[in-house]
ROVEX-317588 format. One record per atom (N, C-alpha, C, O): residue number from 1; residue in one letter; atom name; x, y, z. Coordinates in pm, whole numbers, plus 50000, padded with zeros to 5 digits. Last residue first. Example, Ala and Ser with C-alpha at 12.3 -4.5 7.8 and 13.67 -1.06 7.14 Angstrom:
2
num residuo atomo X Y Z
2 s N 51285 49775 50708;
2 s CA 51367 49894 50714;
2 s C 51290 50003 50787;
2 s O 51341 50114 50804;
1 a N 51319 49431 50780;
1 a CA 51230 49550 50780;
1 a C 51320 49670 50780;
1 a O 51424 49668 50846;
END
This chain:
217
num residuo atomo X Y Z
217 x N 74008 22062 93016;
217 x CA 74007 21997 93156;
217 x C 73987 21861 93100;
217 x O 73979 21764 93175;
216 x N 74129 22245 92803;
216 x CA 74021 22181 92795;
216 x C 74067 22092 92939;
216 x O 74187 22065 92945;
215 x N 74363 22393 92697;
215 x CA 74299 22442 92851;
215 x C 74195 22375 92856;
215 x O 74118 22436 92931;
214 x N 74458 22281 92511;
214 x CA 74563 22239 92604;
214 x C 74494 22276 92695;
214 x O 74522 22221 92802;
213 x N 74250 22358 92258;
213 x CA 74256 22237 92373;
213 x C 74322 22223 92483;
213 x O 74267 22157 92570;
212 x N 74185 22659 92283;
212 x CA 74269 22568 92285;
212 x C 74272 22495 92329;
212 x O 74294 22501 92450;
211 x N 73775 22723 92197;
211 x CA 73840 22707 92350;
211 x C 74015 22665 92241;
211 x O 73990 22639 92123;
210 x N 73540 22919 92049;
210 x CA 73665 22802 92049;
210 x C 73761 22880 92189;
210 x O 73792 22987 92241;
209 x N 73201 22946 91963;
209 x CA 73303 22943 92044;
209 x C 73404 22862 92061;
209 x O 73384 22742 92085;
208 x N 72986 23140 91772;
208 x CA 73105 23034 91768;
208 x C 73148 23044 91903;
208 x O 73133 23152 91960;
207 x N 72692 23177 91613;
207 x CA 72707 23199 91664;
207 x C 72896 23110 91736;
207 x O 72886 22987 91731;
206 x N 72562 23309 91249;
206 x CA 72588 23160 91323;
206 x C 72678 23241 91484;
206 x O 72724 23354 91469;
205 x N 72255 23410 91060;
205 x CA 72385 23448 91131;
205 x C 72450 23298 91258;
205 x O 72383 23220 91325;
204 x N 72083 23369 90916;
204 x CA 72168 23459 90819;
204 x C 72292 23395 90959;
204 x O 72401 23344 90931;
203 x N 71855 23227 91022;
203 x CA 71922 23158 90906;
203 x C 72012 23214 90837;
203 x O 72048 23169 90728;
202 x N 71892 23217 91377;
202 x CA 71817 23252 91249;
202 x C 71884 23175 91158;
202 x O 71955 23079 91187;
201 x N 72208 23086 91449;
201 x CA 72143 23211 91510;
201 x C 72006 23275 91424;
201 x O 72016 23396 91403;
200 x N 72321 22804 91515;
200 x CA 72307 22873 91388;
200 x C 72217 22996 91495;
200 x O 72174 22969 91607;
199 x N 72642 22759 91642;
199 x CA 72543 22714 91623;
199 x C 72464 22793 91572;
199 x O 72522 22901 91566;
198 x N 73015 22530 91731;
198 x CA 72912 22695 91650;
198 x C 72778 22650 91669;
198 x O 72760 22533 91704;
197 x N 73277 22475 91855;
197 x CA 73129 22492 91876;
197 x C 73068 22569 91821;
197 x O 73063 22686 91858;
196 x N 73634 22377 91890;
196 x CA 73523 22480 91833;
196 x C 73367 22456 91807;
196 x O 73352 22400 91698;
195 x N 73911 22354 92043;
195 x CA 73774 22346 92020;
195 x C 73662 22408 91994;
195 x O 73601 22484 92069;
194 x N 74224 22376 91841;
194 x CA 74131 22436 91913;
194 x C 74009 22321 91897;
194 x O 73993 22238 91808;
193 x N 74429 22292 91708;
193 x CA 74449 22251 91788;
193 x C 74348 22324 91862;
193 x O 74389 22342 91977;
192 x N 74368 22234 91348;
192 x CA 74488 22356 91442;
192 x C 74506 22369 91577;
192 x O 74594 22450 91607;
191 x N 74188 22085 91365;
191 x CA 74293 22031 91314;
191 x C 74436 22137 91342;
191 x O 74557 22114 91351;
190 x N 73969 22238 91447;
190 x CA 74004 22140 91557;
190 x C 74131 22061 91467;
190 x O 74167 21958 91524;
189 x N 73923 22410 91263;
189 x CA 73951 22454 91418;
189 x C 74049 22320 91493;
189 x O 74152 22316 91561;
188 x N 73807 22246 91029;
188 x CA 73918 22308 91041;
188 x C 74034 22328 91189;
188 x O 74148 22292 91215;
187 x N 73589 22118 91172;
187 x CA 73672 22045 91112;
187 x C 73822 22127 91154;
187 x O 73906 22105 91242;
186 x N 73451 22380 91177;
186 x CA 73481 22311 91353;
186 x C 73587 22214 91288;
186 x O 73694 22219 91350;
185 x N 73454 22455 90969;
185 x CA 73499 22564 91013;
185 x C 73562 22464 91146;
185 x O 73674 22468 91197;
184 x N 73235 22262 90855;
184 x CA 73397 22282 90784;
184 x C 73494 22358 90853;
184 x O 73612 22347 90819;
183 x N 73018 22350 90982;
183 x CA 73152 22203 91012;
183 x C 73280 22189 90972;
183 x O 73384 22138 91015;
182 x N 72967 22598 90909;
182 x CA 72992 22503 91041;
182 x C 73070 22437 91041;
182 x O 73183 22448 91088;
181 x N 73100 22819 90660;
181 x CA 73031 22676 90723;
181 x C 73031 22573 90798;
181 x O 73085 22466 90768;
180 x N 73067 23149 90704;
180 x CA 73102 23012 90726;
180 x C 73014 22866 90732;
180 x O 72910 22827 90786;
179 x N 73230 23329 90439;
179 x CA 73091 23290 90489;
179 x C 73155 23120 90580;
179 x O 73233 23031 90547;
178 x N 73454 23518 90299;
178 x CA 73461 23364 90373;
178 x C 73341 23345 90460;
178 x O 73372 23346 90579;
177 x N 73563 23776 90193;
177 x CA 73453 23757 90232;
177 x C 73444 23624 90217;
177 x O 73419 23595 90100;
176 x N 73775 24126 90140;
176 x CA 73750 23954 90198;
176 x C 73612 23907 90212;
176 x O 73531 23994 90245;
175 x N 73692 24338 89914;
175 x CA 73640 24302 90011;
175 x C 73682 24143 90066;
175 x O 73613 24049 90027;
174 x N 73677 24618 89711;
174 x CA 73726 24437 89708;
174 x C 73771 24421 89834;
174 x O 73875 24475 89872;
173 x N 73496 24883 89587;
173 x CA 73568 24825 89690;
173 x C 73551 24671 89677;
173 x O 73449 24611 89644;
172 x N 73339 25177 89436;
172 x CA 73349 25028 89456;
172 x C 73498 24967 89512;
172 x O 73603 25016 89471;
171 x N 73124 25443 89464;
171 x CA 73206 25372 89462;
171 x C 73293 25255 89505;
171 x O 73315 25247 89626;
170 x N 72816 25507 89505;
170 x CA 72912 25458 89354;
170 x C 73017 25432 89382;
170 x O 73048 25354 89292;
169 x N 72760 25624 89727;
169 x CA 72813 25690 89607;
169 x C 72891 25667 89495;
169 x O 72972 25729 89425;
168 x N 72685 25394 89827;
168 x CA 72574 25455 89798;
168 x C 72619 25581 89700;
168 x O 72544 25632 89617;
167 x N 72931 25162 89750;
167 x CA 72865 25207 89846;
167 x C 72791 25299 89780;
167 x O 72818 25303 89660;
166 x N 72978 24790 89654;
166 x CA 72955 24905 89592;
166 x C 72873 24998 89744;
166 x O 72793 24946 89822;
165 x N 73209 24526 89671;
165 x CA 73118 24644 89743;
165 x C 73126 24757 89676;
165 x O 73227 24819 89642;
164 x N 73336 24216 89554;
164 x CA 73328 24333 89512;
164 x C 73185 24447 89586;
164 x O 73071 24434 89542;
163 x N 73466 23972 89745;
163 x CA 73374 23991 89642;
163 x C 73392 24146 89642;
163 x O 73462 24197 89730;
162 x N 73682 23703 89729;
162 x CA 73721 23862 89729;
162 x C 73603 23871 89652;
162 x O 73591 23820 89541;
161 x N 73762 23394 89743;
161 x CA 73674 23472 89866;
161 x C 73717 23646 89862;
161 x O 73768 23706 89956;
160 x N 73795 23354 89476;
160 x CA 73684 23209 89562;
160 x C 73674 23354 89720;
160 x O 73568 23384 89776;
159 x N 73827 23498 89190;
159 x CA 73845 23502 89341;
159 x C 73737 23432 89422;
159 x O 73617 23457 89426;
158 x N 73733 23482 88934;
158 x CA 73858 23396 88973;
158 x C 73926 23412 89088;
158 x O 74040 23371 89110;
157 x N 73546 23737 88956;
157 x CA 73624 23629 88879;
157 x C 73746 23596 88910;
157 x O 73847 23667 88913;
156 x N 73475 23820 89277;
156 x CA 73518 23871 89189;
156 x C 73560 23746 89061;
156 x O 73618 23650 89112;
155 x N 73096 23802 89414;
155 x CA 73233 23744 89384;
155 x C 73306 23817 89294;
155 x O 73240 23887 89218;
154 x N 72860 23975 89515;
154 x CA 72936 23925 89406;
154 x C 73050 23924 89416;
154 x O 73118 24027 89427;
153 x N 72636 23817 89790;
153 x CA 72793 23884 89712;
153 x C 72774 23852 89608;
153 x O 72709 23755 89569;
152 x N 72418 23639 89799;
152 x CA 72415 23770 89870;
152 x C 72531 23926 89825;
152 x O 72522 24048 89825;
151 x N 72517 23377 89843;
151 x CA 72447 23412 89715;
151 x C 72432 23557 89683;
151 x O 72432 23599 89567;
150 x N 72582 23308 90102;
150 x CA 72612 23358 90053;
150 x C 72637 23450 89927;
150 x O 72717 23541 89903;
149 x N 72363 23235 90329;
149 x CA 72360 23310 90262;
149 x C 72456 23405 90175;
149 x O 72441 23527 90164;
148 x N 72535 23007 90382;
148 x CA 72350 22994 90297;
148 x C 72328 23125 90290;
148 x O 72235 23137 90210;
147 x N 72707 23022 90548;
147 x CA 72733 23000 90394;
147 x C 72594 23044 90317;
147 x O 72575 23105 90212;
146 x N 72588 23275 90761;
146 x CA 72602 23153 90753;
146 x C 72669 23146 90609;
146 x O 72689 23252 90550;
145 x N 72847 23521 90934;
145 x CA 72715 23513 90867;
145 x C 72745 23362 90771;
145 x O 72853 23328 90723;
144 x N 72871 23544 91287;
144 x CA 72922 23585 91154;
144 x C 72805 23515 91043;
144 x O 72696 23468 91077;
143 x N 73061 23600 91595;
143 x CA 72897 23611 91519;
143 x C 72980 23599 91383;
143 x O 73099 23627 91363;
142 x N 73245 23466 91866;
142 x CA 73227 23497 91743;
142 x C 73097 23504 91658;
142 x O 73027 23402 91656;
141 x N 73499 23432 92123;
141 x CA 73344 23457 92095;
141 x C 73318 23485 91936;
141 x O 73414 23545 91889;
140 x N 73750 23217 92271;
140 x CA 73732 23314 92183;
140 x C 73590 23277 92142;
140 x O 73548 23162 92124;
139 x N 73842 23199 92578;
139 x CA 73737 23164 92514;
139 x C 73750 23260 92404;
139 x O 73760 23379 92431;
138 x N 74090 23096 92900;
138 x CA 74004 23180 92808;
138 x C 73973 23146 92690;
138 x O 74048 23059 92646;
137 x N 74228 22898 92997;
137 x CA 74086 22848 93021;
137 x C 74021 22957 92974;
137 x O 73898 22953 92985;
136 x N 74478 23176 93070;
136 x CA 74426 23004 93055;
136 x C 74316 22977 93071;
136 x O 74269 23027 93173;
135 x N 74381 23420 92843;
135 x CA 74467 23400 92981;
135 x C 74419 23263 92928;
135 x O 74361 23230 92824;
134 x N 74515 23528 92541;
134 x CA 74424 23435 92553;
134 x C 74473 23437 92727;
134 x O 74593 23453 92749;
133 x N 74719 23568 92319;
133 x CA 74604 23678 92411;
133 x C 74554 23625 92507;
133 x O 74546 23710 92596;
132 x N 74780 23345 92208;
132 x CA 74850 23422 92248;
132 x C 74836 23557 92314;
132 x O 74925 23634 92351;
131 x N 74530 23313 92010;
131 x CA 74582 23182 92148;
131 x C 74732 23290 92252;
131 x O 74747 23271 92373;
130 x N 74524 23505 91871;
130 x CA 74434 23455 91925;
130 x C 74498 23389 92078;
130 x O 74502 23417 92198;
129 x N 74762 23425 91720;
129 x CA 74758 23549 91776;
129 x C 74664 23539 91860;
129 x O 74711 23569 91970;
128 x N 74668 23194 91558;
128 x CA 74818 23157 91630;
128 x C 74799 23312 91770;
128 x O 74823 23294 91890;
127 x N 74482 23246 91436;
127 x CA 74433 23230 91558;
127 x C 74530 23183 91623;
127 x O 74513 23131 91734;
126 x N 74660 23423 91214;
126 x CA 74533 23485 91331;
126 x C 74506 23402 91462;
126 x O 74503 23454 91573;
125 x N 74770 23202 91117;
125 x CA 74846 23303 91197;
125 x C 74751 23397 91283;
125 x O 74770 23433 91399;
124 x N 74554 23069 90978;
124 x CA 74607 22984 91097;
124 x C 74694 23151 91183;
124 x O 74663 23189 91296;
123 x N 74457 23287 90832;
123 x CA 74397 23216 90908;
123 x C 74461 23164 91004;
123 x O 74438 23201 91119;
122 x N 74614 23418 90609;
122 x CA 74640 23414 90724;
122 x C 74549 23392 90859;
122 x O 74560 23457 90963;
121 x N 74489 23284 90381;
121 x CA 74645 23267 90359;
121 x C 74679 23329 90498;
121 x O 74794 23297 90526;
120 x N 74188 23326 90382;
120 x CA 74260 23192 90425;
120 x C 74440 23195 90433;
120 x O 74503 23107 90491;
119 x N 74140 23636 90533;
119 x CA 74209 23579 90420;
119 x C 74242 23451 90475;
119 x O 74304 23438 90581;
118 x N 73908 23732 90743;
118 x CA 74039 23713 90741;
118 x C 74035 23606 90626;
118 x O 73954 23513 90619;
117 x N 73609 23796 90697;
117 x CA 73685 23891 90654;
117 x C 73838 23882 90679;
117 x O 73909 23979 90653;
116 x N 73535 23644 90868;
116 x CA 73482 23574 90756;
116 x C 73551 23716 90643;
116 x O 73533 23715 90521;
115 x N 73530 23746 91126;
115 x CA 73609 23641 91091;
115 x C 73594 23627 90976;
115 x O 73691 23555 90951;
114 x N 73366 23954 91138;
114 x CA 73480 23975 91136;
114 x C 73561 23834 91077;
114 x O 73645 23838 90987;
113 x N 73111 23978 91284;
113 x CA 73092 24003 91149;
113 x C 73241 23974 91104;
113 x O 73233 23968 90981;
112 x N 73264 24014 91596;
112 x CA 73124 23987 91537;
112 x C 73158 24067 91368;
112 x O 73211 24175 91346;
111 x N 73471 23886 91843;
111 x CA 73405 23971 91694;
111 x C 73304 23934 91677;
111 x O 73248 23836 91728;
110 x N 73638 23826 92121;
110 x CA 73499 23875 92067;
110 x C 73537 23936 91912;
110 x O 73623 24020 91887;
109 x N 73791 23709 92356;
109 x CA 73840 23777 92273;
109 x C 73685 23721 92173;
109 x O 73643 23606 92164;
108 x N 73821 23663 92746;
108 x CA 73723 23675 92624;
108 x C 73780 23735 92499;
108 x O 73832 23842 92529;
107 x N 74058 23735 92932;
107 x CA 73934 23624 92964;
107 x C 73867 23551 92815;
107 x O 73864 23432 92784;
106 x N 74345 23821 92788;
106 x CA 74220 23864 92840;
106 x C 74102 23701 92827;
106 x O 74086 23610 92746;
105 x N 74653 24036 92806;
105 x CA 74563 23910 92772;
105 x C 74385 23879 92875;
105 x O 74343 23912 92985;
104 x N 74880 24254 92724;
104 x CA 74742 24238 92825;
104 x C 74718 24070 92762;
104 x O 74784 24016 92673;
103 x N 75065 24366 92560;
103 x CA 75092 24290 92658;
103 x C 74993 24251 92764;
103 x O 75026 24220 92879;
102 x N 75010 24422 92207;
102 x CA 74976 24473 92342;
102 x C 75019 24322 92464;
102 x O 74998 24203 92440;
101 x N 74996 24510 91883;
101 x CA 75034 24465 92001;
101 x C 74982 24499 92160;
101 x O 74924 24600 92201;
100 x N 74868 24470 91571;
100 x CA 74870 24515 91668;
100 x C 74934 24473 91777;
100 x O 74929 24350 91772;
99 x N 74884 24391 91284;
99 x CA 74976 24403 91316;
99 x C 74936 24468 91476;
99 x O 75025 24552 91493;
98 x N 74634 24276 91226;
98 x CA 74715 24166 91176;
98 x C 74863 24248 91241;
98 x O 74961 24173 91249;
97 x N 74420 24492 91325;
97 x CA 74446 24348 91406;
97 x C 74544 24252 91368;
97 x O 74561 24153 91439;
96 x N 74503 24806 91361;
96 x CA 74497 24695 91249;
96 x C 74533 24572 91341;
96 x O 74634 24553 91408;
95 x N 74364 25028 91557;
95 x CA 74435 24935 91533;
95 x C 74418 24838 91402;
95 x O 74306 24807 91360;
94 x N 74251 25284 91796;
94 x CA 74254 25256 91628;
94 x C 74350 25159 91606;
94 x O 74458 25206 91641;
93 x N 74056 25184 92052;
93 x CA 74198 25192 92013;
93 x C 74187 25182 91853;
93 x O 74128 25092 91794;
92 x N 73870 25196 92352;
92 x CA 73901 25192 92217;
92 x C 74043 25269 92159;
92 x O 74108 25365 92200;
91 x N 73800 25103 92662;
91 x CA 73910 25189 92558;
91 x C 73881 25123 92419;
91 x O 73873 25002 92398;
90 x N 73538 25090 92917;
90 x CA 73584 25040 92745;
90 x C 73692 25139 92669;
90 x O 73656 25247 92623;
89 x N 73445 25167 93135;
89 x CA 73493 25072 93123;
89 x C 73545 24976 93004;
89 x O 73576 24857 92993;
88 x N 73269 25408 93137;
88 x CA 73424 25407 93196;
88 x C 73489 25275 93169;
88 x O 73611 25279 93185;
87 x N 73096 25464 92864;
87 x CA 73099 25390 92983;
87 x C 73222 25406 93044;
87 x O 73303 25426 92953;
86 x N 73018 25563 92632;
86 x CA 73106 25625 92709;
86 x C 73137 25600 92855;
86 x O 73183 25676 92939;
85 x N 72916 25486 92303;
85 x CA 72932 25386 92439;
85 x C 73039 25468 92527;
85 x O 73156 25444 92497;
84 x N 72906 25665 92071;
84 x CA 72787 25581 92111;
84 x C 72788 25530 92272;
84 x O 72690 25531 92347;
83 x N 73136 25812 92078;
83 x CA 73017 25909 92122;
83 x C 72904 25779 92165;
83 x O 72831 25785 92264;
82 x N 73318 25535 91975;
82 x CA 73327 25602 92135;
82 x C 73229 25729 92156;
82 x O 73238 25766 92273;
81 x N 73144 25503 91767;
81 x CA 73180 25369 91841;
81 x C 73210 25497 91978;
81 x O 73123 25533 92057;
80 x N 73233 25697 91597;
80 x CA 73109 25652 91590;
80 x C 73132 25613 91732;
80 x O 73138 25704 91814;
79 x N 73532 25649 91591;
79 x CA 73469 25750 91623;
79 x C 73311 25759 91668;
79 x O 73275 25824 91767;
78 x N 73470 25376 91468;
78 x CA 73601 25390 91626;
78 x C 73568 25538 91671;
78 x O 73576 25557 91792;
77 x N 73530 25499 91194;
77 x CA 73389 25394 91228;
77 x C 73402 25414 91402;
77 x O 73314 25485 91450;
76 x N 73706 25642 91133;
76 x CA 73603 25674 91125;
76 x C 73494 25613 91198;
76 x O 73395 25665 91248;
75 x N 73938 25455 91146;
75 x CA 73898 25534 91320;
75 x C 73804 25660 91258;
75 x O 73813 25770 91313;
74 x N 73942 25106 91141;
74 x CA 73892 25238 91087;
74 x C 73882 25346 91169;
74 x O 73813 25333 91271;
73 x N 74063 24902 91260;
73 x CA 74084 24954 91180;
73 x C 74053 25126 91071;
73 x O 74106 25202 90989;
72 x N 73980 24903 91606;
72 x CA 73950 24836 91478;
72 x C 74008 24952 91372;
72 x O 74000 25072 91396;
71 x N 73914 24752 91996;
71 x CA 74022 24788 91840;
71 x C 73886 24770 91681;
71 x O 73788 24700 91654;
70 x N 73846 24752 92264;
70 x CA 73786 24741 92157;
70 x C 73888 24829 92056;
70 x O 73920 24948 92056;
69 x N 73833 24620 92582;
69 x CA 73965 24661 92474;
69 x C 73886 24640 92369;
69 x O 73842 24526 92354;
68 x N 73701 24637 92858;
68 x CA 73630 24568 92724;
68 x C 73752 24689 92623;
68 x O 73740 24811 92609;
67 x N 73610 24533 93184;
67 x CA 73677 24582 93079;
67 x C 73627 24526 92984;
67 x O 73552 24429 92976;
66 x N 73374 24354 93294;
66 x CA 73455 24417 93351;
66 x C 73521 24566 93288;
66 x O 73492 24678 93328;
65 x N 73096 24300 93105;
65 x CA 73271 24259 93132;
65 x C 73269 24364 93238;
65 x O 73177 24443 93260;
64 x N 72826 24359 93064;
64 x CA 72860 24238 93091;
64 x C 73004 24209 93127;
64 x O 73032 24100 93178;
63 x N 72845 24593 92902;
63 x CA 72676 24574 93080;
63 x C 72714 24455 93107;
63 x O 72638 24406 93190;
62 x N 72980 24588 92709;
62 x CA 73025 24636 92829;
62 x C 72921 24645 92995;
62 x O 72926 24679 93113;
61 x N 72842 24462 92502;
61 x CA 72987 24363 92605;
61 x C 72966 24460 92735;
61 x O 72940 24415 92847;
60 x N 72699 24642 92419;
60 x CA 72610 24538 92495;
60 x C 72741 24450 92523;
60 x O 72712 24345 92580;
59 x N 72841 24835 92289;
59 x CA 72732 24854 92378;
59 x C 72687 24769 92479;
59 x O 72647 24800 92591;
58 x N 72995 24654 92122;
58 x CA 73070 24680 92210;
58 x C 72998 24761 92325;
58 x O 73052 24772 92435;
57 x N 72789 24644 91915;
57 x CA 72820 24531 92017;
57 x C 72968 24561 92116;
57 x O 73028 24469 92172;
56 x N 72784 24871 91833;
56 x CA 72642 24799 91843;
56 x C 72678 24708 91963;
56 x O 72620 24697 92071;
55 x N 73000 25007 91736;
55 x CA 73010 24977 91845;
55 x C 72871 24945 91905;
55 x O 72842 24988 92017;
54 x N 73127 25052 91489;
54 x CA 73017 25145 91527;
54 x C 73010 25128 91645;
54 x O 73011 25236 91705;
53 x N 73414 24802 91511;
53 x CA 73316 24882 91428;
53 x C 73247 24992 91484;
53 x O 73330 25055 91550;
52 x N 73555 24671 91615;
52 x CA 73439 24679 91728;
52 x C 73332 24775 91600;
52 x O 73212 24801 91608;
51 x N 73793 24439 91579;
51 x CA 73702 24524 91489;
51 x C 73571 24541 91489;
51 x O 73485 24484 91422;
50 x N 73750 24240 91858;
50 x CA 73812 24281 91708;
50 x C 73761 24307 91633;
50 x O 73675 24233 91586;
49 x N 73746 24321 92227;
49 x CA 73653 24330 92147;
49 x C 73740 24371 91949;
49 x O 73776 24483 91915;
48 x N 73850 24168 92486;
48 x CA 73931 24209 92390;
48 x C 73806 24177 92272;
48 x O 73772 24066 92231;
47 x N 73769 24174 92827;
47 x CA 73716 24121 92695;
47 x C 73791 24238 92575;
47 x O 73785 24361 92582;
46 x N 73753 24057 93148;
46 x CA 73837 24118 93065;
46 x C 73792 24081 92946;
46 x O 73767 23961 92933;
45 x N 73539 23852 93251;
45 x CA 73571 24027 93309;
45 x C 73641 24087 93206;
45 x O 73584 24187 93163;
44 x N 73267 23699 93009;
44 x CA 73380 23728 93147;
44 x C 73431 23843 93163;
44 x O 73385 23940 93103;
43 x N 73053 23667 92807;
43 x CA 73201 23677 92789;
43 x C 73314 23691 92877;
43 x O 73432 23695 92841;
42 x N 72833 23508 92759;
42 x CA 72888 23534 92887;
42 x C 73053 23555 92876;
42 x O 73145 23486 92920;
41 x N 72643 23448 92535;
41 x CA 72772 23414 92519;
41 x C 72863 23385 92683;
41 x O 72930 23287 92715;
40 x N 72408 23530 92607;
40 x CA 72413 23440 92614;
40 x C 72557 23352 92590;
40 x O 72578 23233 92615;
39 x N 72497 23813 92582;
39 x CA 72432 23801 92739;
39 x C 72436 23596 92700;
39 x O 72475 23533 92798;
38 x N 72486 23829 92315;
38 x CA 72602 23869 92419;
38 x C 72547 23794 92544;
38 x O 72604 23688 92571;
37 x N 72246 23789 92238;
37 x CA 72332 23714 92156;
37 x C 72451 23710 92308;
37 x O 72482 23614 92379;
36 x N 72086 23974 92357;
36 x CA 72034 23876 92384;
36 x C 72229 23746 92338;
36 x O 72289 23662 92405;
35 x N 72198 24190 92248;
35 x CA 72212 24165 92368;
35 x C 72167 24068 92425;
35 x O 72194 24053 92544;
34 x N 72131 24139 91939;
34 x CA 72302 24177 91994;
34 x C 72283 24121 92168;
34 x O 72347 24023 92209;
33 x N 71863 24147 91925;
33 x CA 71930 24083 91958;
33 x C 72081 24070 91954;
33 x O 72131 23959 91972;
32 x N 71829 24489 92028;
32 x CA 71770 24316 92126;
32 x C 71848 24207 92066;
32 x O 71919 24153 92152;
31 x N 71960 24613 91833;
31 x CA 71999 24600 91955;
31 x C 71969 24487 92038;
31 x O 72045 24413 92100;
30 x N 71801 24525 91584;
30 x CA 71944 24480 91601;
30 x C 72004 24501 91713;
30 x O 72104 24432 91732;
29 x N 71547 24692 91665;
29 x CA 71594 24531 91681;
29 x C 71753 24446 91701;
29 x O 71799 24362 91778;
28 x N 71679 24920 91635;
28 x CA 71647 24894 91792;
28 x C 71638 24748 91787;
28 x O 71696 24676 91869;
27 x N 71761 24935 91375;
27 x CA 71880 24976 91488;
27 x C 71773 24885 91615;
27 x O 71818 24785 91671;
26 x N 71667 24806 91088;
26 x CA 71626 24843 91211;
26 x C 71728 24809 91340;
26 x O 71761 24700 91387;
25 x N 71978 24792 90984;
25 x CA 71833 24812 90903;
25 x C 71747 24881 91050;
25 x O 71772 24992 91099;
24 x N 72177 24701 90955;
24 x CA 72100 24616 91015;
24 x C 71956 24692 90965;
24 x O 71854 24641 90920;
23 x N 72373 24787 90732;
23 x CA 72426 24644 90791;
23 x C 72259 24613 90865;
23 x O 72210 24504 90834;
22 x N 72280 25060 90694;
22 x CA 72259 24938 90595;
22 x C 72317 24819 90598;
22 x O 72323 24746 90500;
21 x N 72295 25169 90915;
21 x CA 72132 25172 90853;
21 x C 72198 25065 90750;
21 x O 72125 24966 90740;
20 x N 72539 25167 91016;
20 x CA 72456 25105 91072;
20 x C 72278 25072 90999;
20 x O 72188 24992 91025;
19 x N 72668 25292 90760;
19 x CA 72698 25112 90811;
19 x C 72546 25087 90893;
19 x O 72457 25012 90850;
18 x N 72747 25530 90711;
18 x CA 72606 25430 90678;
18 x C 72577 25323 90703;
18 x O 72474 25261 90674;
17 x N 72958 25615 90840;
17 x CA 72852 25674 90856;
17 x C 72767 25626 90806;
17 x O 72663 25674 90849;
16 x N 73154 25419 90726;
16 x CA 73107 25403 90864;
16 x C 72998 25481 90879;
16 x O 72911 25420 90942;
15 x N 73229 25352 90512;
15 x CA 73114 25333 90511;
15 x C 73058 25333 90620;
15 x O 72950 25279 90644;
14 x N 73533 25463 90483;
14 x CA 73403 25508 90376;
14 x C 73262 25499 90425;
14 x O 73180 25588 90404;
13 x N 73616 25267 90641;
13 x CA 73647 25389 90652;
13 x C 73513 25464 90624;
13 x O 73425 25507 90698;
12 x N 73570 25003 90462;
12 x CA 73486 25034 90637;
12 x C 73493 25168 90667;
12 x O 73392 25214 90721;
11 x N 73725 25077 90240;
11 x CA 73583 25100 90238;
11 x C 73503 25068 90370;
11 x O 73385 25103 90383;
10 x N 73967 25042 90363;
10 x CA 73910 25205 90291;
10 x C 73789 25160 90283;
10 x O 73719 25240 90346;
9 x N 74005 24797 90425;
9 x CA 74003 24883 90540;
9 x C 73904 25062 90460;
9 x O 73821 25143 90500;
8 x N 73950 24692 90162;
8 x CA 73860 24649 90273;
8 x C 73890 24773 90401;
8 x O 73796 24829 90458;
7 x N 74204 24794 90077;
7 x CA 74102 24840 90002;
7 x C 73980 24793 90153;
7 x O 73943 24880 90232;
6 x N 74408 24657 90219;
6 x CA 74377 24824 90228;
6 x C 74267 24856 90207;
6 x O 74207 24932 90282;
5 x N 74336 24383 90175;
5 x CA 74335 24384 90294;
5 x C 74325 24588 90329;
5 x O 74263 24641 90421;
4 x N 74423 24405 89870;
4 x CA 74292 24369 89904;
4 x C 74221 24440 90058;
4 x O 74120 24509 90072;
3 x N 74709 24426 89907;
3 x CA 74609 24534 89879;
3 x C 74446 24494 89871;
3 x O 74362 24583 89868;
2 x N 74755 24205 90007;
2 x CA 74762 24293 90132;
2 x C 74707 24423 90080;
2 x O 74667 24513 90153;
1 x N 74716 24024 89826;
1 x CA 74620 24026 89936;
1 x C 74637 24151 90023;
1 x O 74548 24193 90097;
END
């Protein structure tokens, strides 16, 4: 997995200069609703943005936090991301989220497209990390894309969540990829000791929020 976990970082690397035309297609829509999406989340003052990518949505956290800590793996893409958004109120940081540190903790911890790109073999340890950022009565935010459309990948043989990316110059990359499905996901959540709420956003994209119970009133 952990060469899986390189290869996925090399091809965000790879694909940051095309990402945005071929993740959304039309930029100005995908802006309305990013900000519609955000603005309805209400992420609070301090917001720890994971794997901020291009920074579509680290555009539209920052007309809404206070601060906004945006990490991600690629500091091709993290390049993009800081000419796009030069607000005073957002650091970006080149980071790998399975080994990063920092002694801050924060209101809001945010991805978008991201979760469904952590390996079940370190799921629980992610949101062990999660909860450990977290101030009290803080909220983890999340976009990601439904099961229903998962038909969308090719899978690799005899990999239930590593499908195979081809980029515009031919060359090919193995990719995490865990589509979610609601319930199974809130099932899950809530057997690791969180509360979790999703709800569908259109028919590609679902919208999440998990609280730790211990801060549930």
């Amino acid at each position: 997995m952990d060469e899986v976990l390189a290869d996925q970082v090399g091809y965000y690397r790879s694909r940051a200069s095309e990402y945005d035309a071929t993740a959304y297609g039309d930029i100005a829509a995908a802006r309305e609703r990013i900000a519609r999406l955000v603005a309805q989340m209400h992420p609070g003052r301090r917001v720890l943005e994971i794997a901020c990518g291009t920074g579509l949505w680290t555009e539209a956290l920052v007309g809404v936090a206070d601060t906004v800590v945006a990490i991600d793996a690629a500091p091709e893409a993290v390049a993009i991301a800081r000419d796009r958004v030069r607000s005073g109120n957002v650091t970006f940081e080149v980071a790998d989220v399975f080994s990063w540190k920092t002694d801050d903790r924060f209101d809001a911890i945010f991805f978008a497209g991201w979760l469904s790109h952590v390996p079940m073999s370190r799921f629980e340890q992610f949101w062990r990390m999660l909860r450990r950022l977290l101030v009290e009565d803080g909220r983890v935010l999340f976009i990601d894309e439904h099961v229903g459309v998962r038909e969308k990948e090719v899978y690799v043989l005899g990999a239930d969540e590593i499908v195979e990316r081809r980029l515009r110059d031919g060359r090919k990359f193995r990719v995490v990829k865990n589509f979610v499905d609601p319930q199974a996901l809130q099932d899950q959540m809530r057997e690791m000791g969180w509360d979790c709420q999703i709800r569908r956003d259109g028919s590609d994209w679902i919208r999440g929020q998990a609280r730790p119970v211990q801060y549930l009133g």
